[in-house]
Every structure is written in C-alpha cells, then in structure tokens.
LUMMARPA-23578 format. One record per atom (N, C-alpha, C): atom name; x, y, z. Coordinates in pm, 1 decimal. Layout:
<nodes>
{node 'CA'; {X; Y; Z}}
...
</nodes>
This chain:
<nodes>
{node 'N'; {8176.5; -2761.3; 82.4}}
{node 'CA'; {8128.7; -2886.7; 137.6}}
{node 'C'; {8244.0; -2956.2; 211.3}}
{node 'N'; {8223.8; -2989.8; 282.3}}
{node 'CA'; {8302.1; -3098.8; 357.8}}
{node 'C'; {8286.2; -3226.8; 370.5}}
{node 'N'; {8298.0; -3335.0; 385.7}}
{node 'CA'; {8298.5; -3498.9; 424.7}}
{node 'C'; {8341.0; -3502.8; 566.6}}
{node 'N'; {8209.1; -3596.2; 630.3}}
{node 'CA'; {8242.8; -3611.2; 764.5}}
{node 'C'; {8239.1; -3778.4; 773.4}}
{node 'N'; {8380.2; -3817.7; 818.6}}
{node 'CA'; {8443.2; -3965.2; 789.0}}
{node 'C'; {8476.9; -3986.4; 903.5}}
{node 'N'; {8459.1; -4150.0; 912.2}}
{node 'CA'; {8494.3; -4207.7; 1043.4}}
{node 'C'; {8623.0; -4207.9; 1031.1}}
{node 'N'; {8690.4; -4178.8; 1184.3}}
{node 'CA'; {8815.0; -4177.9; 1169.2}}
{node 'C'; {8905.0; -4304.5; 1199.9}}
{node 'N'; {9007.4; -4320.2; 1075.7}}
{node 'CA'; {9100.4; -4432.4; 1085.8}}
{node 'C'; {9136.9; -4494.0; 1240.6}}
{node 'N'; {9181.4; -4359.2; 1310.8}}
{node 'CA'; {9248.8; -4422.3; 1414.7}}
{node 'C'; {9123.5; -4438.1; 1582.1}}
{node 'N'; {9021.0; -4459.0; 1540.9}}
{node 'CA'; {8948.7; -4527.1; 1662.2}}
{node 'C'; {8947.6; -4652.7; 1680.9}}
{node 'N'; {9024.3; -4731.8; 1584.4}}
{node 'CA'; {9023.6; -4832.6; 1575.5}}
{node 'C'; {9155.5; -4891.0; 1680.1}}
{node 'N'; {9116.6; -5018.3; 1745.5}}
{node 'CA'; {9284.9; -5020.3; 1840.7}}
{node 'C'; {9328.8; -5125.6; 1738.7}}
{node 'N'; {9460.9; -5162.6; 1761.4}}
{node 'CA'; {9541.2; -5267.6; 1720.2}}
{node 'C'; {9505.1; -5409.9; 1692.5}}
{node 'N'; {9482.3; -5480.5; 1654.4}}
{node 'CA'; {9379.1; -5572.8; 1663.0}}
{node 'C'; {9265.4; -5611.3; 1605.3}}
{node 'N'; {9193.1; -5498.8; 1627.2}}
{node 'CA'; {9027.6; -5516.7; 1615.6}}
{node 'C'; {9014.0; -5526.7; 1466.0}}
{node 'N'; {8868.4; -5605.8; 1455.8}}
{node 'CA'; {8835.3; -5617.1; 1328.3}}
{node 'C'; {8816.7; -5502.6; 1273.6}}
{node 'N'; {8806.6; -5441.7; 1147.0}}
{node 'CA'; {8806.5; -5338.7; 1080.5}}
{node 'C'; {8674.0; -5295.8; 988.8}}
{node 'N'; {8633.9; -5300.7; 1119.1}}
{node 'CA'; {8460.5; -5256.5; 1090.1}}
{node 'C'; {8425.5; -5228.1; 1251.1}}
{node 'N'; {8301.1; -5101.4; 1195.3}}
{node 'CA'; {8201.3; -5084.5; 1325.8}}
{node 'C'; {8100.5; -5053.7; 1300.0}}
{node 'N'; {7982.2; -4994.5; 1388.2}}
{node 'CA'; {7849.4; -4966.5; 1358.4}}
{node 'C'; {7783.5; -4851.6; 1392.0}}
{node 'N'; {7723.4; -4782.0; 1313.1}}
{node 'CA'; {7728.5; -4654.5; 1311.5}}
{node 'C'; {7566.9; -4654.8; 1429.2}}
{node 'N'; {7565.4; -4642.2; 1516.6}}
{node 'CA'; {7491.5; -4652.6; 1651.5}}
{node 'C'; {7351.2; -4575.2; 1602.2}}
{node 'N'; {7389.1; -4436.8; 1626.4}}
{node 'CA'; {7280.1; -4334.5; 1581.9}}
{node 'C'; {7322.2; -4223.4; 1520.5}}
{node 'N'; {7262.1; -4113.2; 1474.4}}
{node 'CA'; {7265.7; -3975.0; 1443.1}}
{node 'C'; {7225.1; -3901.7; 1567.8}}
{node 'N'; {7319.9; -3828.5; 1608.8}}
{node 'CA'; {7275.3; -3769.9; 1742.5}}
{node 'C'; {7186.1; -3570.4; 1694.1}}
{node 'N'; {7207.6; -3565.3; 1537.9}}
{node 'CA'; {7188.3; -3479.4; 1499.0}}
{node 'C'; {7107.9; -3496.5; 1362.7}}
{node 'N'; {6951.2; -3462.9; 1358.1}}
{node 'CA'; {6890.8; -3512.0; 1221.7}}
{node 'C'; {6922.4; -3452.8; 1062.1}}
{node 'N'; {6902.0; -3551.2; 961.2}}
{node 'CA'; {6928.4; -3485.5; 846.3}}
{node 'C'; {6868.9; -3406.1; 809.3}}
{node 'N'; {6969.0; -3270.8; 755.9}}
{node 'CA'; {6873.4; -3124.4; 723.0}}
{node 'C'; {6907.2; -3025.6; 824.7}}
{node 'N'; {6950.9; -3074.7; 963.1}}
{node 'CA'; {6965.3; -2978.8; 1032.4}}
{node 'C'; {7114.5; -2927.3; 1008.9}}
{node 'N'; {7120.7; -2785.8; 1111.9}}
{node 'CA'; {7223.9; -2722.5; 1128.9}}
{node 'C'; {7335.6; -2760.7; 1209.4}}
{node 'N'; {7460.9; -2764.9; 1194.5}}
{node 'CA'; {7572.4; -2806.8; 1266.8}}
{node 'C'; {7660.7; -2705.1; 1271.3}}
{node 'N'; {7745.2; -2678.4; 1388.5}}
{node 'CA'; {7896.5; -2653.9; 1400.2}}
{node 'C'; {7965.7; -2696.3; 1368.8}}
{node 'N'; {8021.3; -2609.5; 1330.7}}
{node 'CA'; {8199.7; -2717.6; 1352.6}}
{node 'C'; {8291.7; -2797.0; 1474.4}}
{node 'N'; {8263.0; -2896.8; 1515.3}}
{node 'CA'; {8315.1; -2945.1; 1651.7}}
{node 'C'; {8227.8; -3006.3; 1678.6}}
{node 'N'; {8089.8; -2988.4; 1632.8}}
{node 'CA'; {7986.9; -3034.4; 1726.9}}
{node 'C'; {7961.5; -3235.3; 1708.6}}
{node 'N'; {7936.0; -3282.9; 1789.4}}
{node 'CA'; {7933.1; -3434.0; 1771.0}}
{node 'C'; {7736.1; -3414.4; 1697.7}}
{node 'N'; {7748.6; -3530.1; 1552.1}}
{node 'CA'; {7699.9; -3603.1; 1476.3}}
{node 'C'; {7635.3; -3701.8; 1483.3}}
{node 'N'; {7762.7; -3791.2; 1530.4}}
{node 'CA'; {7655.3; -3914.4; 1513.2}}
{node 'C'; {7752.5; -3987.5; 1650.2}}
{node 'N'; {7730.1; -4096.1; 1648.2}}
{node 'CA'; {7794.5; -4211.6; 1722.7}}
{node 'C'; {7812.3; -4362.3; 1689.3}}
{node 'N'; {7948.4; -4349.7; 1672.2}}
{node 'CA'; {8011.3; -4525.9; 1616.3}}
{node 'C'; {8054.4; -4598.5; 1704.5}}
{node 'N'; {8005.5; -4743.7; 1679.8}}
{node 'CA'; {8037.6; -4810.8; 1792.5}}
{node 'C'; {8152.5; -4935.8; 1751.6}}
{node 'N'; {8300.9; -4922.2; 1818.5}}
{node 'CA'; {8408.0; -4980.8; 1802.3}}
{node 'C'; {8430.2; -5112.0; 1851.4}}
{node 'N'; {8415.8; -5238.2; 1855.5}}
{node 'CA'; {8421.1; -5307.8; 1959.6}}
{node 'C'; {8310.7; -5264.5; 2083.2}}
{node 'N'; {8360.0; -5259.5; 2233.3}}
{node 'CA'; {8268.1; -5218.3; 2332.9}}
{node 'C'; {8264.5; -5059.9; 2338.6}}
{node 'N'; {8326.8; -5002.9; 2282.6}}
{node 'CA'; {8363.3; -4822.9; 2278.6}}
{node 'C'; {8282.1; -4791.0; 2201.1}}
{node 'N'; {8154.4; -4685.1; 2227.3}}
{node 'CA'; {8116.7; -4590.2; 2140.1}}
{node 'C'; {8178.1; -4481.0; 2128.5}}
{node 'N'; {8198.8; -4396.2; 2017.4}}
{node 'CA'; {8254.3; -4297.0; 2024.1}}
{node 'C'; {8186.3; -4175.9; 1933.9}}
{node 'N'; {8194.6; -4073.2; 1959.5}}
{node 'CA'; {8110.7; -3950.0; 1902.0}}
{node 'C'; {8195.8; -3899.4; 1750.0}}
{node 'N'; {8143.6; -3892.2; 1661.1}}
{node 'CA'; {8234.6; -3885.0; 1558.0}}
{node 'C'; {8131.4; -3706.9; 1512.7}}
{node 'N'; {8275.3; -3601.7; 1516.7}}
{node 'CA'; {8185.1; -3447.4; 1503.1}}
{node 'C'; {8220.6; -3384.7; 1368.8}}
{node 'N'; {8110.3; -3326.6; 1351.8}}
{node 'CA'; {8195.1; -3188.5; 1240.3}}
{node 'C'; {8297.2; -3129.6; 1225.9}}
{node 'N'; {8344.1; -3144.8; 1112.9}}
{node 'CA'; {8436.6; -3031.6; 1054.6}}
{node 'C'; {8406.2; -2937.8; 1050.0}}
{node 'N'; {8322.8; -2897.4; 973.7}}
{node 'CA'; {8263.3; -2742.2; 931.6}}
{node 'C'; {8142.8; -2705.1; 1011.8}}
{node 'N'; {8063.6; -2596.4; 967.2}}
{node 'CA'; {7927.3; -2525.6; 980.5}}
{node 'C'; {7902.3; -2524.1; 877.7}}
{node 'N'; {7755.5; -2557.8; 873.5}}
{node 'CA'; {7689.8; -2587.3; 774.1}}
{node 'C'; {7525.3; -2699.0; 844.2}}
{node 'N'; {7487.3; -2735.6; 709.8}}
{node 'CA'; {7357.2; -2790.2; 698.3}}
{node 'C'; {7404.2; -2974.9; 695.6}}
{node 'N'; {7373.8; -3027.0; 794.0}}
{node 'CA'; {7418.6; -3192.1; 769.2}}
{node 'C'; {7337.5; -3269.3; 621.6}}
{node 'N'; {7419.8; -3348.4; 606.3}}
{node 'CA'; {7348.8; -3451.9; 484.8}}
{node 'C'; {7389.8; -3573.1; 527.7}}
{node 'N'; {7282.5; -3634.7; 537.0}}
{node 'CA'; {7362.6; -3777.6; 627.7}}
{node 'C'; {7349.1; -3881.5; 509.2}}
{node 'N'; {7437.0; -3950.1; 494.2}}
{node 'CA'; {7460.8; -4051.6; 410.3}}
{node 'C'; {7462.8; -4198.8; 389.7}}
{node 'N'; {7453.2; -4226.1; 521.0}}
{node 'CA'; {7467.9; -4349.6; 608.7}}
{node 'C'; {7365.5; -4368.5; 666.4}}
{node 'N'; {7266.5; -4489.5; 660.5}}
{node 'CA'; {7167.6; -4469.9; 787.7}}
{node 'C'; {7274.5; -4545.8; 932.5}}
{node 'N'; {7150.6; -4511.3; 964.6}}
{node 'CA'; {7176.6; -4578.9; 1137.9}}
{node 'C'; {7200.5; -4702.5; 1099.4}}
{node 'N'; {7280.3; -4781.7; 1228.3}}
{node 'CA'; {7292.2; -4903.9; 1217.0}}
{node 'C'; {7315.6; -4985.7; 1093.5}}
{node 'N'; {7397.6; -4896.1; 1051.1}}
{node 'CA'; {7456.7; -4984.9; 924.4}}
{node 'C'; {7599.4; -4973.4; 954.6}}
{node 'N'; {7680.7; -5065.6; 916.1}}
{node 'CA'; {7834.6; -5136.3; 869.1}}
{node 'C'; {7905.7; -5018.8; 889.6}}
{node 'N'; {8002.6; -5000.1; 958.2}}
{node 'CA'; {8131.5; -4890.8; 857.8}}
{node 'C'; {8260.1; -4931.9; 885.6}}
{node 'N'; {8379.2; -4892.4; 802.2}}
{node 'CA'; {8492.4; -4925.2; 759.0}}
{node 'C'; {8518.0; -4787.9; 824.4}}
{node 'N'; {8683.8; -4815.7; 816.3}}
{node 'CA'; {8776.4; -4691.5; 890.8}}
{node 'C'; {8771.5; -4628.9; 765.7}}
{node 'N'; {8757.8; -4521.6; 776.2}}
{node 'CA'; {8817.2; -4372.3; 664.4}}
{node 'C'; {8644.7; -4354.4; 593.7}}
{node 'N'; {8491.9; -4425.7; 580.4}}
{node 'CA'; {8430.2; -4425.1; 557.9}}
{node 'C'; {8368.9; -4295.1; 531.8}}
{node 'N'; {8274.5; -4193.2; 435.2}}
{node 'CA'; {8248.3; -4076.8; 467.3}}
{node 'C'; {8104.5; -4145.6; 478.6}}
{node 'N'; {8054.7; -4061.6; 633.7}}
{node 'CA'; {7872.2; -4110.9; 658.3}}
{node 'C'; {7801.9; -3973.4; 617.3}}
{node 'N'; {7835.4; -3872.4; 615.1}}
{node 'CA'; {7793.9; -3785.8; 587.4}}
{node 'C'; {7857.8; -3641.0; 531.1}}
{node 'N'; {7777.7; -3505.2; 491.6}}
{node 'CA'; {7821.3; -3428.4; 434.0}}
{node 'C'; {7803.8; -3327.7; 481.2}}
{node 'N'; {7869.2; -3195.7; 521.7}}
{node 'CA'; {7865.2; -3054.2; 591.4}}
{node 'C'; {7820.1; -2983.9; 435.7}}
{node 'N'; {7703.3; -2850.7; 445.3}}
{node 'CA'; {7708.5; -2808.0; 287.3}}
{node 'C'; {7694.9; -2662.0; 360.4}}
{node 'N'; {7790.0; -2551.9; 320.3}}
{node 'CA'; {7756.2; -2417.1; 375.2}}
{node 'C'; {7668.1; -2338.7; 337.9}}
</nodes>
C-alpha cells in the first residue's frame, strides 16, 4: 500500500496553510499508475495535480471539496 499525500512544498512562502482538494480526476475503485495525476488541489489561485506513487487500485479518502493541510494523506494506492 502506499499513501498518496499532498505535498508540503506546493505551498509558497506566505500562504495560509491550507487548500482545497478541487476534484478526483480519477474515481474510487479504479486503477492507477504510478505517475499518473489523481486528483487536483487548489493552492491559493494555483491548482495543482497531485499523482500516484504506485500502481495499484485507488482508495480515496478525502471527498471533494473538502479542507487540506500540507503533508495530508487523501488517499490510498492498494496492489
């Protein structure tokens, strides 16, 4: 298994230390790559694509449009 976590450093210097997890660009249950973009968090005015680690089956953990903190895990890779 893996943890797929927003990453610390999308955040710039400054900014409040929270963002919003936009959408799942990939539904729960389905299949993923490794590399492949997940979901999308939105930083301030920056969305950004947050992808897999592994291959495997997604488990999403997070809904949409909810809160997230830097280092957060939204979801889970299961091989």
């Amino acid at each position: 298994m893996a943890d797929i976590h927003v990453a610390e450093g999308l955040w710039p210097t400054g900014m409040l230390p929270e963002g919003v997890l936009e959408r799942w660009l990939v539904p729960d249950g389905a299949s993923v790559r490794a590399g492949e973009a997940v979901a999308a968090v939105r930083i301030g005015e920056a969305l950004h694509d947050i992808a897999s680690p592994a291959e495997g089956r997604l488990m999403v953990l997070a809904p949409a449009n909810e809160v997230v903190d830097p280092g957060c895990i939204i979801a889970e890779v299961h091989a």
